[in-house]
C-alpha positions in Angstrom: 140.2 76.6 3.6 136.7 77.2 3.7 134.1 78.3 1.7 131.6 79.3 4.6 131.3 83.0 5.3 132.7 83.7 9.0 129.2 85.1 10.3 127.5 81.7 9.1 125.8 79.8 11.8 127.9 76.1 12.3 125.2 74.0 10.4 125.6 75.9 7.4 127.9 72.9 5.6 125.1 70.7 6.0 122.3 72.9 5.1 124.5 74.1 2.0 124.7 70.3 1.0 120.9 69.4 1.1 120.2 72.0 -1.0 123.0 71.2 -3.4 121.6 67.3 -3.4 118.2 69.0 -4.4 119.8 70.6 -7.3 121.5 67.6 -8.0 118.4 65.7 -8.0 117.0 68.2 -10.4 119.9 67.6 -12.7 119.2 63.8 -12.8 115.2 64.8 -13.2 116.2 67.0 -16.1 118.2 64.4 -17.7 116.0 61.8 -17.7 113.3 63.6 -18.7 115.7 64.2 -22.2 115.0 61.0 -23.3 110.7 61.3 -23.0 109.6 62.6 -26.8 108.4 65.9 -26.8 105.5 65.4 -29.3 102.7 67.9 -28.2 99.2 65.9 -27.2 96.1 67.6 -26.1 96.3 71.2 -25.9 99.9 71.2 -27.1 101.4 69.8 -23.8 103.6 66.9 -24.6 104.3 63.8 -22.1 107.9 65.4 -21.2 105.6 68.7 -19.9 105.5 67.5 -15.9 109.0 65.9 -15.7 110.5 69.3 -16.7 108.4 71.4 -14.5 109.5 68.6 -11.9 112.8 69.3 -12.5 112.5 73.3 -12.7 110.3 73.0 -9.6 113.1 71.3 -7.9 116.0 72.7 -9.3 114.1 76.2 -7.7 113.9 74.5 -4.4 117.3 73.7 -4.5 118.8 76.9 -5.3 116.6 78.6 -2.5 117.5 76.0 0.1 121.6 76.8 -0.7 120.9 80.6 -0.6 118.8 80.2 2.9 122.1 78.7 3.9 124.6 81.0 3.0 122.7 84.2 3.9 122.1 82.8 7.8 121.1 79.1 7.8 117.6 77.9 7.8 115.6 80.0 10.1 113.4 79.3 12.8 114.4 75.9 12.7 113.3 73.5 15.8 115.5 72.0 17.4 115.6 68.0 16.1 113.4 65.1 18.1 114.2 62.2 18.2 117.5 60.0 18.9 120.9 61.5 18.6 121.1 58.3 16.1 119.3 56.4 13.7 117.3 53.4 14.8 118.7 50.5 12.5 116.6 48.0 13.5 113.4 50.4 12.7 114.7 50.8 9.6 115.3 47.4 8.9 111.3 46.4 9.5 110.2 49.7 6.7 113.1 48.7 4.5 112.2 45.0 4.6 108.5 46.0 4.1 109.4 48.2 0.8 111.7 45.9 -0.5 109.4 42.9 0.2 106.8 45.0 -1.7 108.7 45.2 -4.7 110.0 42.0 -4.8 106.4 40.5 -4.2 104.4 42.3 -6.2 104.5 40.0 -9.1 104.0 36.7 -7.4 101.8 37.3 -5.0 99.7 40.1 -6.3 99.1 44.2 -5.1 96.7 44.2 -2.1 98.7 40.7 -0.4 102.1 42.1 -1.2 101.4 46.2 0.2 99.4 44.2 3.3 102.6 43.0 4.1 104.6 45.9 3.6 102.0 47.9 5.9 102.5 45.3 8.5 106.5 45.1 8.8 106.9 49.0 8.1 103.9 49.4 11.0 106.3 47.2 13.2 109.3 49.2 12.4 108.0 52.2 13.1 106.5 50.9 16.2 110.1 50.3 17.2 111.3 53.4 16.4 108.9 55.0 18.7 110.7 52.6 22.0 107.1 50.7 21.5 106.5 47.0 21.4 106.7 45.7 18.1 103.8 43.7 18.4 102.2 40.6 19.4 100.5 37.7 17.4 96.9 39.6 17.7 98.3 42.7 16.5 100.5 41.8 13.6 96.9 39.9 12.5 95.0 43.5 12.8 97.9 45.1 11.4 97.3 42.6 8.1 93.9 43.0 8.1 94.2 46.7 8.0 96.5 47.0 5.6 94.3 44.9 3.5 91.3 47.0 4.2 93.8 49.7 2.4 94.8 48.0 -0.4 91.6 46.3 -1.3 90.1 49.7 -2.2 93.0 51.2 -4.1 93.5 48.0 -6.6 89.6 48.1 -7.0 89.8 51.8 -7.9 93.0 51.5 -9.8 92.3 48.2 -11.7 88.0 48.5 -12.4 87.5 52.3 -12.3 91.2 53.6 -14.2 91.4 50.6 -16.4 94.8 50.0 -14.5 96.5 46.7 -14.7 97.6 46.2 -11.0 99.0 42.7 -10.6 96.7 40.8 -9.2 96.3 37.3 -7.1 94.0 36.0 -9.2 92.9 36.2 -12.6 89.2 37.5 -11.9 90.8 40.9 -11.3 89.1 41.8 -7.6 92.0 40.2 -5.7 
């Protein structure tokens, strides 16, 4: 038996279930900000004030992406590009690059480890687009760019925010 009205358009299961994940996701948003104090700071907003308007925010989104669904689906909606699949080896490159990132981080500093997560998610999605993934000459530009990226957000994060961004070395500008 289902729950779909008879006049629904044939993806409205699947529309119905994004928006119930957002709702979900505001649930777990909700829950976790529970456990940040609520002690008002400056101008009586406390630290918990944006995760809660996250959540409501979300939990909104949610409720307005199931009731787009069940009232006619989403409307105007394009039809998908792309593959009829996903490209798992794509995928593989941007998750190897994110992962790497984290995993990196630590050891071999922030501007070293997000240049190499710009150069294997650039490969992956190089990939993904039926494109070479690159030679010798362009993973090397692809480094140096994503150092020319990173370089300027760890300065700005780590000398102008007084941010501690792990770093190479211990003279904080690599």
């Amino acid at each position: 038996m289902s729950t779909i009205p008879p006049n629904s358009p044939p993806d409205a299961l699947p529309q119905t279930l994004i928006g119930a994940g957002a709702v979900l996701v505001a649930a777990v948003l909700a829950y976790g900000a529970l456990s940040i104090p609520s002690s008002a700071g400056y101008a009586g907003v406390g630290p918990n004030f944006l995760p809660w308007l996250v959540s409501a925010a979300m939990l909104v989104c949610g409720v307005w992406l199931i009731w787009e669904a069940r009232s006619g689906g989403f409307r105007d909606l394009e039809t998908a590009s792309g593959a009829a699949t996903g490209d798992w080896t794509a995928l593989a490159w941007v998750s190897a690059g994110v992962l790497g990132n984290a995993a990196l981080i630590t050891r071999i500093g922030f501007v070293l480890s997000c240049a190499l997560c710009f150069v294997l998610a650039v490969r992956g999605l190089r990939i993904s687009e039926g494109r070479a993934a690159g030679s010798v000459r362009q993973t090397l530009i692809d480094a140096a760019t994503g150092m020319l990226i990173a370089a300027p957000v760890f300065w700005m994060f780590s000398k102008v925010l007084a941010i501690n961004l792990p770093g190479l070395t211990s003279s904080g500008w690599l």
